[in-house]
PDB file of N, CA, C and O in Angstrom, chain B, residues numbered from 101:
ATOM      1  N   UNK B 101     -10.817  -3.824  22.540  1.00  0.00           N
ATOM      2  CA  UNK B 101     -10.944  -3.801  21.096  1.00  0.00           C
ATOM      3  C   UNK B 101     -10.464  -5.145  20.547  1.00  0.00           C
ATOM      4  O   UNK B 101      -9.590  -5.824  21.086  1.00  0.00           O
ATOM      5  N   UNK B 102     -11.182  -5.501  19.308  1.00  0.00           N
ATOM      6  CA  UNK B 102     -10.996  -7.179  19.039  1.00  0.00           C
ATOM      7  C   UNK B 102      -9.901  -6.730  17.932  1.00  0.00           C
ATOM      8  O   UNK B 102     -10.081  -5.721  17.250  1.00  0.00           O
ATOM      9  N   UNK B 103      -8.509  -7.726  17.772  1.00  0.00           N
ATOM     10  CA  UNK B 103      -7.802  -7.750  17.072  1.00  0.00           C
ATOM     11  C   UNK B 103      -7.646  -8.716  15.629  1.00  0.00           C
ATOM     12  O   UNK B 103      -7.065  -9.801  15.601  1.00  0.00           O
ATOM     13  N   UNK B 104      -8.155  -8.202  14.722  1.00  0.00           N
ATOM     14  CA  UNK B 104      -8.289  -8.635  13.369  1.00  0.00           C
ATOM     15  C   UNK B 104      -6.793  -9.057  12.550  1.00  0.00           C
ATOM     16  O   UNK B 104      -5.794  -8.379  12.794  1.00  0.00           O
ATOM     17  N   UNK B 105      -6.735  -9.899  11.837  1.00  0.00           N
ATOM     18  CA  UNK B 105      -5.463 -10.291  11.009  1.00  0.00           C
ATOM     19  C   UNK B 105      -5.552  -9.649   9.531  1.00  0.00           C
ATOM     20  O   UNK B 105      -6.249 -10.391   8.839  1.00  0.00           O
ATOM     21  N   UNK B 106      -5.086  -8.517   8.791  1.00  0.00           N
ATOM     22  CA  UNK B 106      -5.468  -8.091   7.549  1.00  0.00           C
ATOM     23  C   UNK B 106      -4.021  -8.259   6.820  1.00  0.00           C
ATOM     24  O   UNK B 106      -3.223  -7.636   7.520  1.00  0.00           O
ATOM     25  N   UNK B 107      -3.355  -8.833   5.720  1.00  0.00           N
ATOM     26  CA  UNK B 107      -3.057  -8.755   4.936  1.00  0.00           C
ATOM     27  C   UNK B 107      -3.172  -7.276   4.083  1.00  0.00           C
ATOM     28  O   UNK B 107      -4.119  -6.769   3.482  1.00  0.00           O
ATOM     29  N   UNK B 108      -1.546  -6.750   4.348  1.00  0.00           N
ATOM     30  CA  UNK B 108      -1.429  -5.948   3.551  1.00  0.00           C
ATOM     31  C   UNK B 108      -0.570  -6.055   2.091  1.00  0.00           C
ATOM     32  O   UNK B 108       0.298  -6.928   2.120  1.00  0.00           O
ATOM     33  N   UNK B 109      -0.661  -5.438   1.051  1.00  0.00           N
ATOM     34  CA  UNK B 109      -0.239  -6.348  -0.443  1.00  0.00           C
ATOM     35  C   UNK B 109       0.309  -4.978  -1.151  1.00  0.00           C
ATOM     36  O   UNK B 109      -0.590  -4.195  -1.458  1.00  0.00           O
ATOM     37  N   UNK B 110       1.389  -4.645  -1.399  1.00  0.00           N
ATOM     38  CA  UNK B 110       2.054  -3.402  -1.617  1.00  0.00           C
ATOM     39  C   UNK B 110       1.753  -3.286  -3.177  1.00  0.00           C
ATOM     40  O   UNK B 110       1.420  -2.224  -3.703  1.00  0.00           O
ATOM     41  N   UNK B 111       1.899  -4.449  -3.837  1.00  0.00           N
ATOM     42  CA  UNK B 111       1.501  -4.987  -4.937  1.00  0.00           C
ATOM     43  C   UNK B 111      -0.248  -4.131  -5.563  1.00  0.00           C
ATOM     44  O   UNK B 111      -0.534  -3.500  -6.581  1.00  0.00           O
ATOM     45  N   UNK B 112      -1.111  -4.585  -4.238  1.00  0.00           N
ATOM     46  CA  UNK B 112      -2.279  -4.657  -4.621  1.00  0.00           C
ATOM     47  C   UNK B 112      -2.611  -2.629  -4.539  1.00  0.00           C
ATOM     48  O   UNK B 112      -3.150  -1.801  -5.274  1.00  0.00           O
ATOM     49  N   UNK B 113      -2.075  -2.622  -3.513  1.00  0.00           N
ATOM     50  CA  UNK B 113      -2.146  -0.781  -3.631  1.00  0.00           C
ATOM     51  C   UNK B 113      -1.666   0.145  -4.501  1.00  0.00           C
ATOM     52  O   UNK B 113      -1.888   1.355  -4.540  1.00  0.00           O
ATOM     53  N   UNK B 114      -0.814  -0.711  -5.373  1.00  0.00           N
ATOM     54  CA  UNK B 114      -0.138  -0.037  -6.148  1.00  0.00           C
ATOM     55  C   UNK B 114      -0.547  -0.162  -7.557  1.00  0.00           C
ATOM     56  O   UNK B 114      -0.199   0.534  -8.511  1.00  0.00           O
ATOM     57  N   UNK B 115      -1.342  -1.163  -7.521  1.00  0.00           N
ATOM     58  CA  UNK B 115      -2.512  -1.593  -9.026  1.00  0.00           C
ATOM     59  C   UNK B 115      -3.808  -0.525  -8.488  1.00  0.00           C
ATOM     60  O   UNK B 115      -4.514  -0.127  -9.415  1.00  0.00           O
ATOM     61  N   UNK B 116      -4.176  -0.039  -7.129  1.00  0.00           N
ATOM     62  CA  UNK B 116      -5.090   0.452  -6.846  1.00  0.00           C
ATOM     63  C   UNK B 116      -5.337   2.388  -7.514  1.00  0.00           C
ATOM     64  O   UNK B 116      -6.059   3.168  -8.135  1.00  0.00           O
ATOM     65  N   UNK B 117      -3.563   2.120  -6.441  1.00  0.00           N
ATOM     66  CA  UNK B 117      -3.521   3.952  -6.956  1.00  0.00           C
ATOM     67  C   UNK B 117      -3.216   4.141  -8.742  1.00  0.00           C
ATOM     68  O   UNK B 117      -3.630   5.178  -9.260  1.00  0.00           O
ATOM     69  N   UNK B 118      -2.657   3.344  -9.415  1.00  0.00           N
ATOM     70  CA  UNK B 118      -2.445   3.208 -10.917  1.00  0.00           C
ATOM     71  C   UNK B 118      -4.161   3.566 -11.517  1.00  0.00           C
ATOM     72  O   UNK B 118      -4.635   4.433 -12.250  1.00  0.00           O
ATOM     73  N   UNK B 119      -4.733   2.381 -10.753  1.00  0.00           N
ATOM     74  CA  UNK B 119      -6.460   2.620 -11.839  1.00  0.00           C
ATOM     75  C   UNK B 119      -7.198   4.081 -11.255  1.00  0.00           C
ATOM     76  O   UNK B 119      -8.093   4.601 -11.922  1.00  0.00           O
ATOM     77  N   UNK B 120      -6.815   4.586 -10.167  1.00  0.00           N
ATOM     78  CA  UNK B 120      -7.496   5.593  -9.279  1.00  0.00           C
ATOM     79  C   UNK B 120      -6.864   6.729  -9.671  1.00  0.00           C
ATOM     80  O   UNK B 120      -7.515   7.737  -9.397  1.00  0.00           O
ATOM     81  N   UNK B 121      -5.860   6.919 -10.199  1.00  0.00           N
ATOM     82  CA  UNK B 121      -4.962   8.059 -11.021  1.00  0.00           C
ATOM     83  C   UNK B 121      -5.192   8.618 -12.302  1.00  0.00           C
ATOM     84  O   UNK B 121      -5.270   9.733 -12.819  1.00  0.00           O
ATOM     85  N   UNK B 122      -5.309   6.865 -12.770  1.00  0.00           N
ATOM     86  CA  UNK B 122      -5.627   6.779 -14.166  1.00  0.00           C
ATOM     87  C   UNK B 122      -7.475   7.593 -14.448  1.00  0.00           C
ATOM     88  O   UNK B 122      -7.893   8.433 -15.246  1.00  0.00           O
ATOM     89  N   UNK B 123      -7.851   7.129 -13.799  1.00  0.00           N
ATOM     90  CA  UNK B 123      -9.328   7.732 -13.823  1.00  0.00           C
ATOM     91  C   UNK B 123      -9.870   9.181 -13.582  1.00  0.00           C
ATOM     92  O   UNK B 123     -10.916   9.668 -14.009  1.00  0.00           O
ATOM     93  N   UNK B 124      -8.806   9.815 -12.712  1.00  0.00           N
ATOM     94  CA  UNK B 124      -8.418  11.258 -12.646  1.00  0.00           C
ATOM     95  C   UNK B 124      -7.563  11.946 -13.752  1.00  0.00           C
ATOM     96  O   UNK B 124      -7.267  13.134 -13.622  1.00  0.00           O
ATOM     97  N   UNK B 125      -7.187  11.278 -14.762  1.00  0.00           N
ATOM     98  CA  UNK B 125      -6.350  11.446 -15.516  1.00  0.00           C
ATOM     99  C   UNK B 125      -5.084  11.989 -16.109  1.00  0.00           C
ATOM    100  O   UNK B 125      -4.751  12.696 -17.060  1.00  0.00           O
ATOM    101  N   UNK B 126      -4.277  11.038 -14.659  1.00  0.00           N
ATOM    102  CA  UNK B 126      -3.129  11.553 -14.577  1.00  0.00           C
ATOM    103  C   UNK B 126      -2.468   9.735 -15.187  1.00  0.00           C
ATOM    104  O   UNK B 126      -3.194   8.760 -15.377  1.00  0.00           O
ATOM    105  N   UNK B 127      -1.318   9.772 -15.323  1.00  0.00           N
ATOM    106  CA  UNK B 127      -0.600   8.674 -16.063  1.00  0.00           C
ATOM    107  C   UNK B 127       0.602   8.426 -15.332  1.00  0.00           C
ATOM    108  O   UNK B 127       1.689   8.878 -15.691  1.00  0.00           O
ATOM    109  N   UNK B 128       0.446   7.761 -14.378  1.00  0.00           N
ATOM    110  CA  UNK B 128       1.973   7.321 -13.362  1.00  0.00           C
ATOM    111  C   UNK B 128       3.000   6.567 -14.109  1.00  0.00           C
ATOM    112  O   UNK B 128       2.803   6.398 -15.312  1.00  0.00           O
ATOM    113  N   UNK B 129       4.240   6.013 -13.475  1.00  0.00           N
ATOM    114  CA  UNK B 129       4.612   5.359 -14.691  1.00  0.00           C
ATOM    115  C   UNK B 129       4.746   4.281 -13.597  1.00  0.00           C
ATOM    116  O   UNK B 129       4.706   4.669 -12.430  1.00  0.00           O
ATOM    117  N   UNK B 130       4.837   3.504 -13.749  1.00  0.00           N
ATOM    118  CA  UNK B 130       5.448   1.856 -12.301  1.00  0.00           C
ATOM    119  C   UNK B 130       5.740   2.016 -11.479  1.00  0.00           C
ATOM    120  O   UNK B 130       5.225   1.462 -10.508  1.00  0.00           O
ATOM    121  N   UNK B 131       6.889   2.997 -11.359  1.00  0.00           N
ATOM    122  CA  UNK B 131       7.929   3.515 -10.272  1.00  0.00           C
ATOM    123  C   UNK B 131       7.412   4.318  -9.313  1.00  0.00           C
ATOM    124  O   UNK B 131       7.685   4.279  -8.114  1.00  0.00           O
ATOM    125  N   UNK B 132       6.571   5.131  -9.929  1.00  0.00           N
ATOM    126  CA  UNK B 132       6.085   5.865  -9.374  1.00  0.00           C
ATOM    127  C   UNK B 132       4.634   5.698  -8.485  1.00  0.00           C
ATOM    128  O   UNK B 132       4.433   6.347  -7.459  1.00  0.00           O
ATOM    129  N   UNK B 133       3.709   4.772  -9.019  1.00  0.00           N
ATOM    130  CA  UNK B 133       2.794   4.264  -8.023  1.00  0.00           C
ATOM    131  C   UNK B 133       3.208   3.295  -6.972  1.00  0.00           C
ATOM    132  O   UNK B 133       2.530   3.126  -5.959  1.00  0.00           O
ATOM    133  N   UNK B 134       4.340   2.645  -7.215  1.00  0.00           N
ATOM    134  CA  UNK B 134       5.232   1.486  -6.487  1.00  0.00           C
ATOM    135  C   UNK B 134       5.741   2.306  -5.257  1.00  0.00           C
ATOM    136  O   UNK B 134       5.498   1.904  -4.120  1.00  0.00           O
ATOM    137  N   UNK B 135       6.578   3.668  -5.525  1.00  0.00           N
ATOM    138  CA  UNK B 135       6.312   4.539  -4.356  1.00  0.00           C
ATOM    139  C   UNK B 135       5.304   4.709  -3.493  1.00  0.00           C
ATOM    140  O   UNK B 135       5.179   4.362  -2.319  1.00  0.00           O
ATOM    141  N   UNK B 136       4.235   5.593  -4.611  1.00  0.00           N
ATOM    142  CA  UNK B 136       3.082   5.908  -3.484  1.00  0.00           C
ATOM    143  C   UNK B 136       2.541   4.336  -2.882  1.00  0.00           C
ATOM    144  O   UNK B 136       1.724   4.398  -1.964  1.00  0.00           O
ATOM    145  N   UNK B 137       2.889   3.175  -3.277  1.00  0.00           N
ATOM    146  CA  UNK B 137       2.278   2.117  -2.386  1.00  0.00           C
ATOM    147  C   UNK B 137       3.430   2.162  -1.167  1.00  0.00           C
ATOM    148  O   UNK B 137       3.186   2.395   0.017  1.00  0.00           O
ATOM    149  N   UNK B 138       4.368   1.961  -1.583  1.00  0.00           N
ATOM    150  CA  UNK B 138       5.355   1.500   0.040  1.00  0.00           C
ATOM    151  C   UNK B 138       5.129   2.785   0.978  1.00  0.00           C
ATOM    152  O   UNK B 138       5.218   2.647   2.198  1.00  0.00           O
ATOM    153  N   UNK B 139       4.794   4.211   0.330  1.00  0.00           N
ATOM    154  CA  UNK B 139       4.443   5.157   1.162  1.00  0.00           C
ATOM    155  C   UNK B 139       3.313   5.305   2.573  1.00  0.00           C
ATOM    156  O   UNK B 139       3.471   5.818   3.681  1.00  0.00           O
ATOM    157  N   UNK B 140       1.979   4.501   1.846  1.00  0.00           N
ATOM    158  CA  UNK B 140       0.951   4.495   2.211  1.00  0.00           C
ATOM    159  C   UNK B 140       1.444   3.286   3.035  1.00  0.00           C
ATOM    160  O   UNK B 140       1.507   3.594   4.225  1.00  0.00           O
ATOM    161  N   UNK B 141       1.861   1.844   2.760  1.00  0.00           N
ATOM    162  CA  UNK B 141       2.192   0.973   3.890  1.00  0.00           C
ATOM    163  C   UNK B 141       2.824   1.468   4.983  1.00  0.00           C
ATOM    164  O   UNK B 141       2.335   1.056   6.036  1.00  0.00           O
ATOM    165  N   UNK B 142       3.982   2.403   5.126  1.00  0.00           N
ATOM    166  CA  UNK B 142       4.898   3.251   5.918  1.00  0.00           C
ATOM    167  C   UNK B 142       3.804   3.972   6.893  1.00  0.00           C
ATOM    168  O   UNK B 142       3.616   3.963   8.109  1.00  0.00           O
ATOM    169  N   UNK B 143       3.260   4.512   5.936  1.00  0.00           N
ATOM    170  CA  UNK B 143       2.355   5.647   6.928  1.00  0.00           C
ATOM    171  C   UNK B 143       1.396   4.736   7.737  1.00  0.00           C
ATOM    172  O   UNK B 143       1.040   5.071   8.867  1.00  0.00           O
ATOM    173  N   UNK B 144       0.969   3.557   7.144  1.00  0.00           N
ATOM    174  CA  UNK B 144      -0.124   2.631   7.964  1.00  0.00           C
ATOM    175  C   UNK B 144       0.718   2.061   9.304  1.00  0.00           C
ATOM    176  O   UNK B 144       0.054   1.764  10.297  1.00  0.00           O
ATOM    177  N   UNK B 145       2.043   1.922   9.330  1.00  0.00           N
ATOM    178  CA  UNK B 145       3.197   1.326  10.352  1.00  0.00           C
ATOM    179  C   UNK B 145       3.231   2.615  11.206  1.00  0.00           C
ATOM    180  O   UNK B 145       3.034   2.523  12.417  1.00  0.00           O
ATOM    181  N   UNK B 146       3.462   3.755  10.656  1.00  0.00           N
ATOM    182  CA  UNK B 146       3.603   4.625  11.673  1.00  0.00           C
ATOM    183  C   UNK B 146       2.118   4.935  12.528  1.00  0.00           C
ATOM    184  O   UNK B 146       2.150   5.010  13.757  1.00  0.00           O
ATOM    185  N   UNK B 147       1.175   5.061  11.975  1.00  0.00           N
ATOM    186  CA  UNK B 147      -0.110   5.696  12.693  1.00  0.00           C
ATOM    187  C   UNK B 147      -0.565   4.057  13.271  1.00  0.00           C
ATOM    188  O   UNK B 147      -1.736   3.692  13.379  1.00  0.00           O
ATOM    189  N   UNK B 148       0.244   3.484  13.491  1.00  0.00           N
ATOM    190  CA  UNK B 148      -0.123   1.668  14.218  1.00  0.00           C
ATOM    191  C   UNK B 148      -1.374   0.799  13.732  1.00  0.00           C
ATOM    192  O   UNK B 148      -1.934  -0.129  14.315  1.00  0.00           O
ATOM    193  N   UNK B 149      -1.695   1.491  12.246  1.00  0.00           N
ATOM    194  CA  UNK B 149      -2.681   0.748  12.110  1.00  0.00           C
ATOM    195  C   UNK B 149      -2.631  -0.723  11.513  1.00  0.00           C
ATOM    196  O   UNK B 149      -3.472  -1.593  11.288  1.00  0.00           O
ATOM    197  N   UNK B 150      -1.878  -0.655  11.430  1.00  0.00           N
ATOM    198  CA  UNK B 150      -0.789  -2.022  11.017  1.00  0.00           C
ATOM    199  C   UNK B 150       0.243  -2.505  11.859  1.00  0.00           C
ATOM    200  O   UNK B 150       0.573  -1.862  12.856  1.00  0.00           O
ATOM    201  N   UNK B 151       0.885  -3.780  11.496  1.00  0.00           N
ATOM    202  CA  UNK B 151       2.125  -3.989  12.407  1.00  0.00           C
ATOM    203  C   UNK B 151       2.889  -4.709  10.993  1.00  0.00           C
ATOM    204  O   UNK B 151       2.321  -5.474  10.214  1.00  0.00           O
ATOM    205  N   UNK B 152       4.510  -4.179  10.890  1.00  0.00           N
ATOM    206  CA  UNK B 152       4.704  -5.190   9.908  1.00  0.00           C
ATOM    207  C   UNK B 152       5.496  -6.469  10.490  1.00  0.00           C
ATOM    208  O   UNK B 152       6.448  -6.527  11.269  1.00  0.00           O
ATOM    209  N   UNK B 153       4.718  -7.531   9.794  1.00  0.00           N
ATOM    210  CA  UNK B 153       5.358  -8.712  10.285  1.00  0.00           C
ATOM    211  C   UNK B 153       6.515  -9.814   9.183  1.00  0.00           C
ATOM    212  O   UNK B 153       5.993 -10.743   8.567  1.00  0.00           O
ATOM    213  N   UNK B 154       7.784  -9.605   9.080  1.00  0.00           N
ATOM    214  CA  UNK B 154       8.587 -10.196   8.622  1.00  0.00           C
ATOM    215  C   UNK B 154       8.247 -12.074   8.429  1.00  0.00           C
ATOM    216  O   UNK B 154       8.506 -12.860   9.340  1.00  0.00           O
ATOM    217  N   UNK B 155       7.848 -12.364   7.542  1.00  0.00           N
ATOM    218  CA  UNK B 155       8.032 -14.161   7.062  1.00  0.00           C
ATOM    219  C   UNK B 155       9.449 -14.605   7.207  1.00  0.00           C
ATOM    220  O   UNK B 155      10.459 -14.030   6.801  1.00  0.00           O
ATOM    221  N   UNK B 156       9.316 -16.048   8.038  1.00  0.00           N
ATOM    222  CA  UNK B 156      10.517 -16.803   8.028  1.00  0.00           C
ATOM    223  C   UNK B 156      10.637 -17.041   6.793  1.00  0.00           C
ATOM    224  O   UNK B 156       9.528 -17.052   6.260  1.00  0.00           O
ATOM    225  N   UNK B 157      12.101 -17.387   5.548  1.00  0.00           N
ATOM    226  CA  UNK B 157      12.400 -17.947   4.700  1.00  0.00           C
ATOM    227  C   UNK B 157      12.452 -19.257   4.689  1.00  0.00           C
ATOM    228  O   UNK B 157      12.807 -19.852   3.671  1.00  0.00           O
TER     229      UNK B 157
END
């Protein structure tokens, strides 16, 4: 299997589930989609579909 480099953006999932909520019409507040993003990154680390990789400072 060929190994791909993807950028994951906790940021960007969390603007995702906000407009995808919003459109179901439910009303998150920050905190709360900011969860469901680090959730969904977590769960992508556990099922290995990801690896997280720490940046040098």
């Amino acid at each position: 299997m060929k190994e791909i480099e993807v950028f994951i953006d906790t940021d960007e999932i969390a603007e995702f589930f906000f407009q995808e909520l919003m459109k179901r019409g439910y009303v998150p507040s920050e905190g709360e989609v900011e969860e469901l993003a680090d959730i969904t990154f977590e769960y992508l680390i556990e099922k290995c579909i990801i690896d997280e990789e720490i940046e040098d400072e």
